[in-house]
Backbone as a ProteinNet text record, in pm:
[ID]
protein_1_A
[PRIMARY]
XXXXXXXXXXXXXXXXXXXXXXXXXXXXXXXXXXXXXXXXXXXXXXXXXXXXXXXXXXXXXXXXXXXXXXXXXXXXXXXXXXXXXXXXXXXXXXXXXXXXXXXXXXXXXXXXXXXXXXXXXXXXXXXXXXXXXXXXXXXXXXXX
[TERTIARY]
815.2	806.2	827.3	926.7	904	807.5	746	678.7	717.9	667.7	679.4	669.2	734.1	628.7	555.7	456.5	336.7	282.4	435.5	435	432.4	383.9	398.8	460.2	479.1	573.8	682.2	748.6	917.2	987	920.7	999.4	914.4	997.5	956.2	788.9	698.1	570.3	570.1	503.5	407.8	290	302.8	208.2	86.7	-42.4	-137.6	-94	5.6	41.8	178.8	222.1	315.2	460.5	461.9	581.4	591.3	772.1	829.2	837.4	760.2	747.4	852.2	879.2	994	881.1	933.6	866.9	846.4	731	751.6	865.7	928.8	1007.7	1003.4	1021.3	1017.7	1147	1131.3	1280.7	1260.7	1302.5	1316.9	1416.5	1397.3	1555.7	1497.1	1665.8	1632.5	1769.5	1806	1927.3	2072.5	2004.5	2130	2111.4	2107.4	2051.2	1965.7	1932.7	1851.7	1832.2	1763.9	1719.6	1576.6	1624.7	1465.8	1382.8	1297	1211.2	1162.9	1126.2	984.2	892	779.2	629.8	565.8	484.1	432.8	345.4	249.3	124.1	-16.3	-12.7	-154.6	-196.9	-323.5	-401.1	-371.1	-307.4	-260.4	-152	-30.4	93.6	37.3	-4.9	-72.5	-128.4	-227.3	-240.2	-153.4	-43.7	25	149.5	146.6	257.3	151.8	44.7	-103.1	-17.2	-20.8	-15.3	141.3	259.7	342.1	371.5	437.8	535.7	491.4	554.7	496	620.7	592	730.2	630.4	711.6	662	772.9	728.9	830.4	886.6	1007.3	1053.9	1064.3	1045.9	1050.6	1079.8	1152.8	1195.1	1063.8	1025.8	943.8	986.5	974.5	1071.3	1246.4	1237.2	1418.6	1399.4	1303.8	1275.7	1224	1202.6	1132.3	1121.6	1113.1	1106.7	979.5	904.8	774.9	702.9	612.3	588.1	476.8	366.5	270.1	215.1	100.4	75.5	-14.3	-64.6	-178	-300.1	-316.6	-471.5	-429.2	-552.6	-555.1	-525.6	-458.5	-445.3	-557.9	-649.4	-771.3	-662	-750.5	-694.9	-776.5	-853.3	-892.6	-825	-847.6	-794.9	-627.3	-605.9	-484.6	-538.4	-420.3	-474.6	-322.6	-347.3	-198.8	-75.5	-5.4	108.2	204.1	295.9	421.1	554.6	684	835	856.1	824.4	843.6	993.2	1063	1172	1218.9	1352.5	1397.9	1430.7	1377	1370.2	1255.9	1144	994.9	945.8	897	830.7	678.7	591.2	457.7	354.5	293.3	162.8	116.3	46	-42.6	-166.5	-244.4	-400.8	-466.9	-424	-527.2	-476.5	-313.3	-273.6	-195.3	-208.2	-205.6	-70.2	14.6	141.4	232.4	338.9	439.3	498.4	588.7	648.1	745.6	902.5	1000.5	1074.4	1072.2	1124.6	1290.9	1376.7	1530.9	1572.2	1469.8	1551.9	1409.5	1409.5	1280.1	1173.9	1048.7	912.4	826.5	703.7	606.2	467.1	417.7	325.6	184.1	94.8	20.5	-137.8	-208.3	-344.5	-332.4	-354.4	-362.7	-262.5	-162.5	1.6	-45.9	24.6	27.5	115.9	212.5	320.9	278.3	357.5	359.1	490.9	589	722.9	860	938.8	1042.5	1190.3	1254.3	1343.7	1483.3	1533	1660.6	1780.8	1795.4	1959.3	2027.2	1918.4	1941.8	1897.3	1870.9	1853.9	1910.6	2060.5	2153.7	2121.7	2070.8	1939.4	1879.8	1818.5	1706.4	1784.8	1941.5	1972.5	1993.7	1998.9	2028.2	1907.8	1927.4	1875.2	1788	1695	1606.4	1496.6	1446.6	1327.8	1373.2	1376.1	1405.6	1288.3	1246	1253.8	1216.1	1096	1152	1059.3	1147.5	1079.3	1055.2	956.4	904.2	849.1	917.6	858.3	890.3	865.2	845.1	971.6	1065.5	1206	1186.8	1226.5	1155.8	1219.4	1214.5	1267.4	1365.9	1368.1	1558.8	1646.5	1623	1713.1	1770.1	1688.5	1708.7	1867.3	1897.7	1988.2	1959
-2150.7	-2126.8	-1979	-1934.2	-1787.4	-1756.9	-1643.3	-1600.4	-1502	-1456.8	-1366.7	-1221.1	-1109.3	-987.5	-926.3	-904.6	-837.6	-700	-622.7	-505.4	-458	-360.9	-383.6	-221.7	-176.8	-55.5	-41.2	64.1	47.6	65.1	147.7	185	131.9	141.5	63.7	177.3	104.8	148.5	126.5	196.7	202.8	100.1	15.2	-52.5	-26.5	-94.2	-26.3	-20	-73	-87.1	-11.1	72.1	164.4	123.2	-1.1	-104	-48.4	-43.8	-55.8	-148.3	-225.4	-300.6	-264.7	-378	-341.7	-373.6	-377.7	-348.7	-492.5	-552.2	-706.4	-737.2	-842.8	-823.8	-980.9	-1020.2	-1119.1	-1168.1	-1347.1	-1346.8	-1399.4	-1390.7	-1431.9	-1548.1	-1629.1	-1728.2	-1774	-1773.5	-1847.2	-1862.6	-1983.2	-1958.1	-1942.2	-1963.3	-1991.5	-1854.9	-1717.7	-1608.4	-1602.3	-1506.1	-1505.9	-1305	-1317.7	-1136.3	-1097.5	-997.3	-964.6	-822.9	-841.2	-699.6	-619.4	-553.4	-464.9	-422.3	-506.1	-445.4	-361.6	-271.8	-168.7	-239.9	-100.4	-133	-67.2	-180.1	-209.2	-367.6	-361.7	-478.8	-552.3	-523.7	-635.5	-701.3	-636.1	-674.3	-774.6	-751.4	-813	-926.2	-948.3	-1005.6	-1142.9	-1101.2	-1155.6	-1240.8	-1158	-1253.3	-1284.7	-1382.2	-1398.3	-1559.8	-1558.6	-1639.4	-1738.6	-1673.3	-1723.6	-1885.7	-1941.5	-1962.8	-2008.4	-1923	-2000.4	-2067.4	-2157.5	-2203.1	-2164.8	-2028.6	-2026.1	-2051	-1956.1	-1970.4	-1773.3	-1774.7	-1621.5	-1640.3	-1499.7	-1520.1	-1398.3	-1336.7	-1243.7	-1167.1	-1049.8	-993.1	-860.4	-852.6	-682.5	-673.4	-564.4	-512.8	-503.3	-456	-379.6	-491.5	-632.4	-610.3	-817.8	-887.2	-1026.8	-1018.3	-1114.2	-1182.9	-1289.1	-1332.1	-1437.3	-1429.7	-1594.5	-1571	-1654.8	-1534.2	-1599.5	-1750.7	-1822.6	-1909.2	-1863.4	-1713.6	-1673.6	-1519.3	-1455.7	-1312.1	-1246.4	-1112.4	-1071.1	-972.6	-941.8	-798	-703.3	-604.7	-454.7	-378.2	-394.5	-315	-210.6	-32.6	25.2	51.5	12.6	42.9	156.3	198.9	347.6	381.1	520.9	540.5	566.6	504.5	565.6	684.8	708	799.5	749	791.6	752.7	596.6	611.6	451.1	415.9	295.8	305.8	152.8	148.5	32.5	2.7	-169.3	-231.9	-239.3	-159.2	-188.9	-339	-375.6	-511.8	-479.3	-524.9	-458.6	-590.7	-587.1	-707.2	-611.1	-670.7	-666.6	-728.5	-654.9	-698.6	-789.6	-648.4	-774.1	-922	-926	-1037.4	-1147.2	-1113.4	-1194.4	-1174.1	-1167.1	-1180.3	-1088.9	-1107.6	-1050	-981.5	-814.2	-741.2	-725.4	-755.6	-747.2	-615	-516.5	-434.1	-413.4	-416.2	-397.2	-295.9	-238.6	-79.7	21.5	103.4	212.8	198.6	218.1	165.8	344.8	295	402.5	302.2	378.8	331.2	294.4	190.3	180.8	98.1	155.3	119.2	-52.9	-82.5	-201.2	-285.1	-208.7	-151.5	-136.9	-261.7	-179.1	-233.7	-152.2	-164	-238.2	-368.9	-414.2	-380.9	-348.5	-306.8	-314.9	-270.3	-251	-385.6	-383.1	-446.4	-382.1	-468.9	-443.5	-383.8	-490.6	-471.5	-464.1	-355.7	-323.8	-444.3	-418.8	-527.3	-626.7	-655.4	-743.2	-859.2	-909.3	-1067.6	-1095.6	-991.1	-1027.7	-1008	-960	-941.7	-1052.9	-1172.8	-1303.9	-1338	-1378.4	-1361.1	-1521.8	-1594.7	-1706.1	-1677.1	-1832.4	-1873.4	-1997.8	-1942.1	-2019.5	-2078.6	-2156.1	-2205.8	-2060.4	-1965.2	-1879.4	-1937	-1936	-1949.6	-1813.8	-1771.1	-1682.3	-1708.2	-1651.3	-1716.7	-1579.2	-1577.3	-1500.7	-1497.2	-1331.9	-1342.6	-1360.4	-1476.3	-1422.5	-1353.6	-1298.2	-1192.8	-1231.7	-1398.8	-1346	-1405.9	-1377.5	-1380.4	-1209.4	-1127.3	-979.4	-920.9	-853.7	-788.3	-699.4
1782.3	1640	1611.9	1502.1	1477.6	1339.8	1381.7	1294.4	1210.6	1089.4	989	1086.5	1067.7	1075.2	1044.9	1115	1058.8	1032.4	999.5	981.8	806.1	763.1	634.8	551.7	630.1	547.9	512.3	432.8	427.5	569.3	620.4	781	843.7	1023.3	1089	1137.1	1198	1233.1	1365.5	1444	1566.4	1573.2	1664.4	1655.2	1740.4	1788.5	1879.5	2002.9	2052.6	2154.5	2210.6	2110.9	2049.8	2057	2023	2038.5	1871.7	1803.6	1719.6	1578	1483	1448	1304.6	1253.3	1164.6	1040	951.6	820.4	756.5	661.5	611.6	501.9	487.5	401.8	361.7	245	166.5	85.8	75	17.4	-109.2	-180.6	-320	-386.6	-420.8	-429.7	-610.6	-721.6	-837.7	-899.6	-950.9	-1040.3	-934.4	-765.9	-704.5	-694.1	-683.7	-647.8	-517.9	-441.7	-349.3	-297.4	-292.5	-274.6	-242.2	-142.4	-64.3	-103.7	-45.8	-79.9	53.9	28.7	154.5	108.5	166.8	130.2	174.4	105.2	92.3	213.9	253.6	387.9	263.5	162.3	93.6	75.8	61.2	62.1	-42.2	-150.4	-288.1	-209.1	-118.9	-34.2	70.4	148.4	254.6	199.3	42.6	-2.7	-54.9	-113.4	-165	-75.4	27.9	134.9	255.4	185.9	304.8	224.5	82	7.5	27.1	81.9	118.3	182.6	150.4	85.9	-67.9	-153.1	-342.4	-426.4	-546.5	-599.3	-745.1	-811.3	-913.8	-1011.5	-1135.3	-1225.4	-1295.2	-1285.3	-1336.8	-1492.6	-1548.7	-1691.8	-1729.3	-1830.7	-1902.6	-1981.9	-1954.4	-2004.1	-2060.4	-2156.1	-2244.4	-2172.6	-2191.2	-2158.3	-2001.2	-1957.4	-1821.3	-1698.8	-1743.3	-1609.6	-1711.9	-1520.9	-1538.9	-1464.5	-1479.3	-1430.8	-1380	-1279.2	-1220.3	-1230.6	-1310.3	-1276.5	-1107.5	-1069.1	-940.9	-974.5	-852.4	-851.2	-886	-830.1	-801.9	-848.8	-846	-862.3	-731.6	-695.5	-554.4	-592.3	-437	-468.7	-503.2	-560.6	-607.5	-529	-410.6	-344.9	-287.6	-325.7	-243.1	-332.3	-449.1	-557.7	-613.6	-681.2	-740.6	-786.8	-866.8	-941.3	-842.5	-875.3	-786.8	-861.9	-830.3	-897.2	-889.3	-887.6	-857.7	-884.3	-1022.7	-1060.9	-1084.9	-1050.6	-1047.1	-1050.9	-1123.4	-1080.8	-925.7	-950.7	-810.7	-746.4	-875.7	-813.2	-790.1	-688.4	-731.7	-734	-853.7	-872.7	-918	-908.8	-886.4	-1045.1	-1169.6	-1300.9	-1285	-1226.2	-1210.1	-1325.7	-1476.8	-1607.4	-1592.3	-1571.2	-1604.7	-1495.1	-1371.1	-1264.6	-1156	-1292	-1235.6	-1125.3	-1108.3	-1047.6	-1113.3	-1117.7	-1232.1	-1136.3	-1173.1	-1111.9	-1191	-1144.8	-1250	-1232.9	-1360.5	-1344.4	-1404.4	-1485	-1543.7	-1541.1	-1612.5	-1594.3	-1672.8	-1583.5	-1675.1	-1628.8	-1709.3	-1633.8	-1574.6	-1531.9	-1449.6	-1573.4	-1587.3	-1654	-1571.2	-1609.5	-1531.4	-1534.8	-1374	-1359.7	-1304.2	-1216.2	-1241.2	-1069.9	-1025	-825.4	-757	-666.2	-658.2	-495.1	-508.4	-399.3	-264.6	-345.2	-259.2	-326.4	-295.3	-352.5	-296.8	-378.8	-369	-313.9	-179	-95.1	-156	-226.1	-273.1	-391.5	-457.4	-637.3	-703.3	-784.9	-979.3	-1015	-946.1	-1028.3	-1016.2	-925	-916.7	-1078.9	-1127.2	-1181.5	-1354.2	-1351.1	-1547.7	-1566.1	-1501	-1561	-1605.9	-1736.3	-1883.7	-1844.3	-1857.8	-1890.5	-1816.3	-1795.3	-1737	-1603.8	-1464.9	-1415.5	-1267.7	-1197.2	-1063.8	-1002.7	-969	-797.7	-702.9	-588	-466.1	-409.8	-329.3	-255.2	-133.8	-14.3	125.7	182	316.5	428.9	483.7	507.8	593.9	725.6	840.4	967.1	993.6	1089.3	1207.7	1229.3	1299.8	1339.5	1254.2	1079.2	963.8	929.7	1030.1	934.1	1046.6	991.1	1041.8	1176.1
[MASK]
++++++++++++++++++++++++++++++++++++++++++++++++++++++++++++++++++++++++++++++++++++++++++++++++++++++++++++++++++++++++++++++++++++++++++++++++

């Protein structure tokens, strides 16, 4: 059986054993689209791909940014402000549960925690509705 990795930064990490571990990365599929991310090494991330594999639903939220709500709340243990907000953020909304897929420029607002960023630019996410996303785990020997 292959497993997920259990590494969780943008680059690859040192593990305790000082073996190379590559970074977690997640796939995204909607609308016949499909696009991945890399998660950050915080506990909302870890959180949220604990939760893997999910079939939610994407939805258009303002100009900037589409949205998923989760099943459950992820902890915010250990979140705090970040900076270099940017398109291609993918960010977890504590008040309100969801997933924030961001496609053009936002600022950061309390409650606001960035789970990881997205691979391969925005153009996934300008198609305009409400569709079907799946979210699962990339294994290892899908990555390049």
């Amino acid at each position: 059986m292959i497993v997920p990795s259990l590494a969780w930064s943008r680059s690859a990490r040192r593990s305790a054993t000082g073996q190379e571990t590559p970074p977690m990365k997640i796939r995204f599929a909607f609308d016949g689209r499909e696009f991945t991310a890399t998660l950050e090494d915080n506990r909302s991330a870890r959180d949220f791909a604990s939760m893997l594999p999910l079939d939610l639903k994407i939805d258009d939220y303002s100009t900037n940014e589409k949205i998923a709500y989760l099943p459950r709340k992820l902890t915010t243990d250990g979140s705090g402000r970040f900076g270099n907000e940017a398109p291609g953020d993918l960010c977890y909304y504590a008040p309100w549960g969801n997933l924030a897929f961001f496609h053009a420029g936002y600022r950061y607002s309390s409650g606001l925690i960035r789970l990881g960023r997205l691979d391969g630019g925005t153009q996934p996410l300008l198609t305009r509705g409400v569709f079907p996303l799946r979210a699962s785990h990339l294994l290892t020997n899908e990555r390049n």
